[in-house]
Backbone as CSV, one residue per row, in Angstrom:
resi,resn,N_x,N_y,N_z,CA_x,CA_y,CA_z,C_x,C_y,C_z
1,UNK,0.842,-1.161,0.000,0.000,0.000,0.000,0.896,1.234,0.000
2,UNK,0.432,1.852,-0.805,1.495,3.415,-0.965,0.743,4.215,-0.064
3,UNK,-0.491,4.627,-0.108,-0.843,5.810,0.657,-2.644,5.617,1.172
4,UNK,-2.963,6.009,2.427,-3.983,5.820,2.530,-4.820,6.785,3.365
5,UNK,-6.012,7.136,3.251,-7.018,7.793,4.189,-8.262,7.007,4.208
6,UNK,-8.492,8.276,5.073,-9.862,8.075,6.346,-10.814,8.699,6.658
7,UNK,-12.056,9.003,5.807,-12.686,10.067,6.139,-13.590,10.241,7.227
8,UNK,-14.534,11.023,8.320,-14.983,10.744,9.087,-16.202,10.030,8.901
9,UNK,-16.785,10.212,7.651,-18.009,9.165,7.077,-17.458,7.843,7.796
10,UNK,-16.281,7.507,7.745,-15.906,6.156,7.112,-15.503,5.335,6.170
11,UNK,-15.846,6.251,5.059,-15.095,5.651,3.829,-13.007,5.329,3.770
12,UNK,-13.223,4.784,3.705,-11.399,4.325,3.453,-10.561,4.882,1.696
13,UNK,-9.976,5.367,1.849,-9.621,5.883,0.264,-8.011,4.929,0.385
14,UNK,-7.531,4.292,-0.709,-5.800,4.088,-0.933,-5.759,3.840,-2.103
15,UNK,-4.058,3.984,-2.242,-3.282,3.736,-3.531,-2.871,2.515,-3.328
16,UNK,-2.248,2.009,-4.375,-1.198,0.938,-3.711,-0.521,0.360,-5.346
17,UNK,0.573,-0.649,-5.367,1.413,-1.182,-6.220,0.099,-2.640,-6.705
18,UNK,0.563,-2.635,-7.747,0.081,-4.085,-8.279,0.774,-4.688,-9.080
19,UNK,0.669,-5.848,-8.868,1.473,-6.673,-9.639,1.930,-6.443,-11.423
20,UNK,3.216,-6.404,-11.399,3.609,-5.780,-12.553,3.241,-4.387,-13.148
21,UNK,3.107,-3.576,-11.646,2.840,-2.123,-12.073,3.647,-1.323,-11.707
22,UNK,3.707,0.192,-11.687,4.960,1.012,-11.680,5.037,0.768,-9.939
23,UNK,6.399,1.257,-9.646,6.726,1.138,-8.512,6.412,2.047,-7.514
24,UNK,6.273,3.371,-8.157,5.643,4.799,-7.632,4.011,4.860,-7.384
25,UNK,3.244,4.056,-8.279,1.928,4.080,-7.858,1.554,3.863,-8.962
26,UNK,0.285,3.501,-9.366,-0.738,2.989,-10.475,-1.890,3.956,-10.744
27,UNK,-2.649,3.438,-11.863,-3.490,4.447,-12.519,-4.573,4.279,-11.318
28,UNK,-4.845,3.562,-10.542,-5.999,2.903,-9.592,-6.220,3.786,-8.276
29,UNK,-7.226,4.049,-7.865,-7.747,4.447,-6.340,-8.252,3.855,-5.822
30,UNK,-8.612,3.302,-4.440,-9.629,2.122,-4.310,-10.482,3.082,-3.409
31,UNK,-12.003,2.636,-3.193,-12.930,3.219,-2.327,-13.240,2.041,-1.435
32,UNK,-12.513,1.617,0.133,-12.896,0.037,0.579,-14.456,0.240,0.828
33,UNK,-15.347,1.326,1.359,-16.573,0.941,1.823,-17.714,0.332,0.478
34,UNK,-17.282,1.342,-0.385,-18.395,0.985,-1.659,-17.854,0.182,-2.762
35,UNK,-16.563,-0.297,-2.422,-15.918,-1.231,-3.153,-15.853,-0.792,-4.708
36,UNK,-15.317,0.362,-4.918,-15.043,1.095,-6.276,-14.043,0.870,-6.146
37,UNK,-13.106,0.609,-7.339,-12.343,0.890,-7.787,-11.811,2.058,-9.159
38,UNK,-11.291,2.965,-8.838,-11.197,3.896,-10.163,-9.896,4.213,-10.600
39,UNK,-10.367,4.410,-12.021,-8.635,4.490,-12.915,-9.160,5.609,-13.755
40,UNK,-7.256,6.411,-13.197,-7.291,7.556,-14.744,-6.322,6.657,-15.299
41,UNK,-6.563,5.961,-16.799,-5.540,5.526,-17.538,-4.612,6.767,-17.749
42,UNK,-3.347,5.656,-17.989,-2.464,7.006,-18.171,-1.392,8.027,-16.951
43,UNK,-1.944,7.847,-15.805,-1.805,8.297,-14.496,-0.837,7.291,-13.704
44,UNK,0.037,8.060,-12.644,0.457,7.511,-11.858,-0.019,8.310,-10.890
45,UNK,-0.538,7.572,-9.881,-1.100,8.186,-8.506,-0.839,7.308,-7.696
46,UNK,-0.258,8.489,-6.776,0.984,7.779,-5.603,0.696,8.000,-4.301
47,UNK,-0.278,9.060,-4.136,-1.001,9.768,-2.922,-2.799,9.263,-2.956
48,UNK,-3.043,9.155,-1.457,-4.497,9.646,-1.218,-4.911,10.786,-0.560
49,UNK,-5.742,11.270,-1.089,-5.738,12.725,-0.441,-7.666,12.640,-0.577
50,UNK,-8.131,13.206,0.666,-9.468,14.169,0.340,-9.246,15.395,0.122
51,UNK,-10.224,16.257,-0.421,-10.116,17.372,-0.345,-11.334,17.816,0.184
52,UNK,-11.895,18.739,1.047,-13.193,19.032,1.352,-13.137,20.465,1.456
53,UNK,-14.489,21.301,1.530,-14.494,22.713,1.789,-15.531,23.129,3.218
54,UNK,-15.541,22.017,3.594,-16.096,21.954,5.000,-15.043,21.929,5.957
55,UNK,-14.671,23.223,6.277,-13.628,23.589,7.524,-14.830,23.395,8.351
56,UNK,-14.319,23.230,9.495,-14.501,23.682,11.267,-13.948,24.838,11.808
């Protein structure tokens, strides 16, 4: 696993390596609660990040 979050929903966001993929990170994001998986072909994404505009 390269990188992972946590939002307070609960949702789980990560990156991670796959077999025979770049070493820096893959086109892939995973979503563990709703079990998505998403790809920008083309992309290396090496970070998970939220972004929100709901300060406290």
């Amino acid at each position: 696993m390269k990188s992972y979050v946590r939002h307070a929903s609960g949702e789980q966001m990560r990156t991670g390596a796959v077999a025979g993929g770049n070493a820096f990170g893959t086109e892939y994001v995973h979503f563990d609660l709703s079990g998505v998986d998403r790809a920008r072909p083309g992309a290396i994404i090496c970070k998970a990040r939220l972004d929100t505009t709901a300060y406290l």
